[in-house]
N, C-alpha and C positions, 0 to 999 in steps of 0.2 A: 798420851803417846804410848803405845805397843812398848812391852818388856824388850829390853834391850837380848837377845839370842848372844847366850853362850857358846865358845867353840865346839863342847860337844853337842847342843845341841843342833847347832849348823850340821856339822857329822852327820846327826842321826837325820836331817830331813834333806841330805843332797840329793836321795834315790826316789825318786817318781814313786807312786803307789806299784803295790805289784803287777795288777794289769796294764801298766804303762812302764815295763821293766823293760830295758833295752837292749837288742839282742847285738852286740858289736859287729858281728860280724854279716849281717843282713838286719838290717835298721827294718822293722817294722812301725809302718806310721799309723797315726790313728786317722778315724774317717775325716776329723776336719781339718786335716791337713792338707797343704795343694798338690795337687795330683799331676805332675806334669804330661801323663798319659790323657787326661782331662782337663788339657792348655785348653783356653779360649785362641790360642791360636798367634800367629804373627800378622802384620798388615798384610806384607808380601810370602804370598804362600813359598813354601820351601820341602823339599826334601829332609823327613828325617833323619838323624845322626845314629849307625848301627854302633855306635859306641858309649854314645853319651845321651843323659837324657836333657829334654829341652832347656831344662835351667839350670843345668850344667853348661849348659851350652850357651846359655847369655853369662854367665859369671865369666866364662874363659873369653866372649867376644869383650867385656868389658875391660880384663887385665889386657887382652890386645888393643886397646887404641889408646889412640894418642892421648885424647885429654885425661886419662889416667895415668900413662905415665906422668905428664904433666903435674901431677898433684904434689908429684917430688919434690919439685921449689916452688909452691905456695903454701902461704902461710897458716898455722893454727895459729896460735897468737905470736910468738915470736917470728921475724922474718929470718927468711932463709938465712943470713950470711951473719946471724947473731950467736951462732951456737951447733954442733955437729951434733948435739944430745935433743932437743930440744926438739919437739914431735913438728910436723906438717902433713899436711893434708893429705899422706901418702899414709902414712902412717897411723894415725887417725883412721884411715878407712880400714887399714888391714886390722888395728884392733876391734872396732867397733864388729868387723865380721867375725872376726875371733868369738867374742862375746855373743856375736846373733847367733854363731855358729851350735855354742852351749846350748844355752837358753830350746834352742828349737829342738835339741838333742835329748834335753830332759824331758819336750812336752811329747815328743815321738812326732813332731810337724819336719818341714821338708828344707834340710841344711841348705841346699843349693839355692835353694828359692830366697830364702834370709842372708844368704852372703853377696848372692847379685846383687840384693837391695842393698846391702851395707857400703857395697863397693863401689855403687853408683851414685850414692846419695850426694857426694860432695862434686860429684863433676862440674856443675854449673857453678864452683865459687870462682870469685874474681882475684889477683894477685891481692896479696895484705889483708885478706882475713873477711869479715865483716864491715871493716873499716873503707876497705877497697870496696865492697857492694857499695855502702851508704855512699861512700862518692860518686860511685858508677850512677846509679840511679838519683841523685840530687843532679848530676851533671844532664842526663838526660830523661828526666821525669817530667816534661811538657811536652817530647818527642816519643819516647816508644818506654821510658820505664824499664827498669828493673830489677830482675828478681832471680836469686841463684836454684831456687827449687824449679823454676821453669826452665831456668837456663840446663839444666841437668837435661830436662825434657828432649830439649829443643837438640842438645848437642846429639842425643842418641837416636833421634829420628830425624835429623838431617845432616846437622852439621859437620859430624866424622863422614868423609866419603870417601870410602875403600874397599865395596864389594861393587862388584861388577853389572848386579841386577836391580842395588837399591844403593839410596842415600841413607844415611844412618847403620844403625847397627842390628835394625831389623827385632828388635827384643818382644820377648811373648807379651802378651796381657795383662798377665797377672805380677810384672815386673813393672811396668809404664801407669799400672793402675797404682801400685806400693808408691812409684818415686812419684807419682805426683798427688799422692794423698799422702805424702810422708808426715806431717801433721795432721791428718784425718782429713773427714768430705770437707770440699770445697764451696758445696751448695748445698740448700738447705735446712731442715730444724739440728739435723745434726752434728751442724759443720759445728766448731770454736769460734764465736759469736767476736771474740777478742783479737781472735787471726784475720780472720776472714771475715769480709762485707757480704760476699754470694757473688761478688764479680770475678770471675774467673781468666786468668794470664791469656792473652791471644794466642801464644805458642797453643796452651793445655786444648784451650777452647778448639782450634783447627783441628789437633792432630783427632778430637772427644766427638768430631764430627764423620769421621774416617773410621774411628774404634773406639766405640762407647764405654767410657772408663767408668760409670759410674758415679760420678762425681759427686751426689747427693748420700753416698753409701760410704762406710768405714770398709778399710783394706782387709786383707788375709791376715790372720793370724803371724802368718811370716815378715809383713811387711810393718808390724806392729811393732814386732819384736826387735826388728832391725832401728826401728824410730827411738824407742828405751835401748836397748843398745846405746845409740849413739851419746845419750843422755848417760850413761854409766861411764863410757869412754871417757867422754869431754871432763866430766866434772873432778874424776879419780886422776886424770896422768894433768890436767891443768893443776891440780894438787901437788903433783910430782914435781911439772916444771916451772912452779911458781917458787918451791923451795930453792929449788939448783937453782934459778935466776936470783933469791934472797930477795925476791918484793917480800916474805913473809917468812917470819921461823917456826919453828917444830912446838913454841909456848902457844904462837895466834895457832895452830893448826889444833891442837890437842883441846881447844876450849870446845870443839865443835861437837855436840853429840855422838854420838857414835863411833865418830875420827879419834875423838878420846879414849874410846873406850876401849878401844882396840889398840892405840899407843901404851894403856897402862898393860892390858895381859899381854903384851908384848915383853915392857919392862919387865913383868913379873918371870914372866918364861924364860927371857933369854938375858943374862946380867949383862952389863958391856959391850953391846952389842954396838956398832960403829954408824954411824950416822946413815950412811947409804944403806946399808944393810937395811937397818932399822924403818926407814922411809920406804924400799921397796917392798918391804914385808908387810909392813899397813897398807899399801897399795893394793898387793896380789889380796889382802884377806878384807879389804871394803870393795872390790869388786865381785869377788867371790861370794861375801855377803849378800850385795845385793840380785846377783845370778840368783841366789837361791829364795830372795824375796819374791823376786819379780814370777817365778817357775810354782814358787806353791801358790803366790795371790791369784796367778792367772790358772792354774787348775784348778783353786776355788769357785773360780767366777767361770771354769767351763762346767762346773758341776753345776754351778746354783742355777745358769742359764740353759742348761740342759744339750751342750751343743753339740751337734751330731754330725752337722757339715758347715762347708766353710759356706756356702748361703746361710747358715743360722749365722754366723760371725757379722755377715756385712749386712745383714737385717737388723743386728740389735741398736738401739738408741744412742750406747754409751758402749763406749773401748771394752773388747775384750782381754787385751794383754795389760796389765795393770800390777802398780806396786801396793803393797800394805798401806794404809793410812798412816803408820810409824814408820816406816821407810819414806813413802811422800814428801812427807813433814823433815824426813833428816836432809835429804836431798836439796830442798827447798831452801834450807839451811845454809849448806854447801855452796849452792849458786849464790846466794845472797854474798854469803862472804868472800868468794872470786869474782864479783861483779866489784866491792867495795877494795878490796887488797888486792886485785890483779888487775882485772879491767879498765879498773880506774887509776892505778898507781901510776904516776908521773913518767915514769922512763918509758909506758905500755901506751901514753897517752902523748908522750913528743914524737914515739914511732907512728903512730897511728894517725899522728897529723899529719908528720911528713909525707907519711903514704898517700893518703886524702888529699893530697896539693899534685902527687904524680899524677893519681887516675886524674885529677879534676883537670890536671893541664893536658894531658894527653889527650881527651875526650875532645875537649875545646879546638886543639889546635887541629884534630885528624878531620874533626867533622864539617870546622870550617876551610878548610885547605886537603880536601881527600888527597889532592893529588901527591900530598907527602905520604900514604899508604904505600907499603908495600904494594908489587904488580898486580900479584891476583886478588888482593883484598881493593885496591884503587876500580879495578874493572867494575869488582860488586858495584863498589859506591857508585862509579860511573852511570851503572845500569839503573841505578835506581830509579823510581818515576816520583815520589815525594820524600820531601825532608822526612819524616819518620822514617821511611826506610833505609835511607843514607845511616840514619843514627841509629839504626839497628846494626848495618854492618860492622861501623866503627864501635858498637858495642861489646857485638860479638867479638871482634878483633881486641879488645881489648880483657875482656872476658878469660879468653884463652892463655892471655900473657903471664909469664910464672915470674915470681917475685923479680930476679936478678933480670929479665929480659923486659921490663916494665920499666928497671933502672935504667938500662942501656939505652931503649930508645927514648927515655927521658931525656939522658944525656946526648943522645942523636941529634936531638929534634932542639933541644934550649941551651946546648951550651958552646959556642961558638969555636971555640979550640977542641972539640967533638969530631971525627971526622965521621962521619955516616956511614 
């Protein structure tokens, strides 16, 4: 395992080399960064913005729509109505952009480009976390299947319809290419042989046929970033809200490499220091930590691979944005032990059933009686011409529903003193 980094030496290696020093007030990017003057462009051609550039302009169409509002009441792991502190999918994404937003700052790549991707990434999850996918897609995986990284797809090239000349949200290339290789290619020698079979989501594969994503190819450098991101978000504040919930204490957390080491020069530094305090200060300094793992491994690995543009990025074999193999390894660690003490701890796993029986009843009762839909979602199903497609819309309709509005029509639809 890599020496464990001192505070001063984190200090000394937060600033990029000199030729990659950054000018605050006119960000100079390097060449392999995305260029949004050099978009591959939108499906539905458009008029440029004299004020903003293009992926400025997909991150602000994305805070505009609804399934991101939305993100407010569904779940990271606790459900909405268990706690006002306690992060959801809203939040989740504003940190994770927070962090792409760094990260991309120190490489001199292109902030806008890494926070659309940040900020997109969750749109396709289902009310109650992963818990609610796994139901959604056990309920209909002999029908249409599914899957929230497509579901992200699907929502922003069709399913929000609120401009007047297109369905969707109309998002450039190199945005739709990011969210749907947000785990790398799909196809492949390259793809993750342990993710992916090489069969590609019907959403992906339609829109791949319209505007060739690549799908055999690794992302931009930004949409990479945005993917570790998410991985530094999830695994530091589920740390946080696993303590404030007491599935686990400050002795299990302090055993964990790294998470220790930073709890003792904490204790050394500050005597007394009160439990909150103490908790978000290890938090802010193992995020921070790893910002600055992830920012010199991957300026290593642009030096070793020589990369000049972002075609050198989605040519190479193996990820460009990458953490230290001592970092890897702590990480690896961390999830291991939120999978065992969080994931799995009993109060995480009666929610997570009970969630799993909503989607599973919901799904059941909508797709075999549409006609309890909602109007405009009842017409979808109406229209439809085969059972998969029916079970797509009540997927979709189901998809969209934030934790408490998932309860309600629970309660609508199965409990008889309910009134509708």
């Amino acid at each position: 395992m890599a020496k464990e980094l001192s505070v001063n030496d984190l200090q000394k290696m937060v600033k990029v080399p000199l030729e990659y020093e950054i000018n605050t007030e006119h960000h100079k990017r390097a060449s392999y960064a995305s260029d949004p003057e050099k978009s591959r462009g939108r499906l539905h051609k458009e008029e440029g913005s004299v004020t903003r550039s293009e992926f400025r302009r997909d991150c602000d169409r994305i805070i505009h729509s609804a399934a991101f509002r939305r993100l407010e009441y569904k779940t990271q792991v606790f459900v909405n109505h268990e706690g006002d502190h306690y992060r959801t999918r809203l939040t989740h994404s504003l940190e994770v952009a927070q962090i792409a937003r760094s990260v991309s700052r120190n490489l001199c790549l292109n902030e806008d480009l890494a926070e659309a991707m940040a900020l997109a990434h969750d749109l396709g999850h289902t009310p109650f976390g992963h818990a609610g996918e796994d139901a959604l897609n056990d309920a209909c995986k002999d029908l249409c299947g599914f899957d929230h990284n497509a579901q992200s797809i699907k929502i922003v090239t069709s399913l929000e319809q609120k401009y007047a000349a297109f369905n969707g949200l109309n998002l450039t290339w190199e945005l739709l290419e990011g969210l749907a290789k947000h785990n790398g290619p799909l196809t492949g020698e390259r793809r993750n042989k342990e993710l992916y079979d090489g069969t590609v989501p019907e959403v992906i594969e339609e829109y791949n046929k319209l505007h060739n994503l690549e799908l055999d190819k690794f992302p931009s450098a930004e949409a990479q970033i945005a993917s570790n991101a998410d991985d530094i978000a999830y695994n530091n504040h589920d740390i946080d809200d696993g303590l404030r919930a007491k599935l686990f204490s400050l002795e299990d957390v302090k055993k964990l490499p790294m998470v220790g080491n930073i709890f003792r020069e904490l204790t050394n530094e500050y005597q007394g220091l009160d439990h909150a305090r103490l908790v978000h200060e290890a938090n802010r300094r193992m995020i921070g930590r790893m910002i600055v793992d992830l920012t010199r491994q991957t300026y290593k690995n642009i030096k070793e691979f020589n990369i000049q543009t972002t075609d050198d990025i989605r040519e190479l074999s193996i990820p460009l944005v990458t953490f230290s193999s001592g970092m890897t390894e702590n990480i690896k660690t961390i999830k291991q032990f939120l999978n065992e003490n969080m994931y799995k701890h009993y109060k995480v796993c009666r929610m997570t059933s009970k969630a799993k029986r909503v989607v599973a009843d919901l799904f059941n009762m909508l797709y075999n009686e549409p006609e309890c839909l909602p109007t405009e979602w009842r017409n979808k199903a109406k229209a439809s011409k085969t059972d998969k497609e029916r079970s797509e819309v009540v997927a979709d309709f189901i998809a969209g529903m934030t934790d408490r509005f998932a309860m309600d029509e629970h309660k609508k639809l199965f409990d008889l003193e309910c009134r509708s």
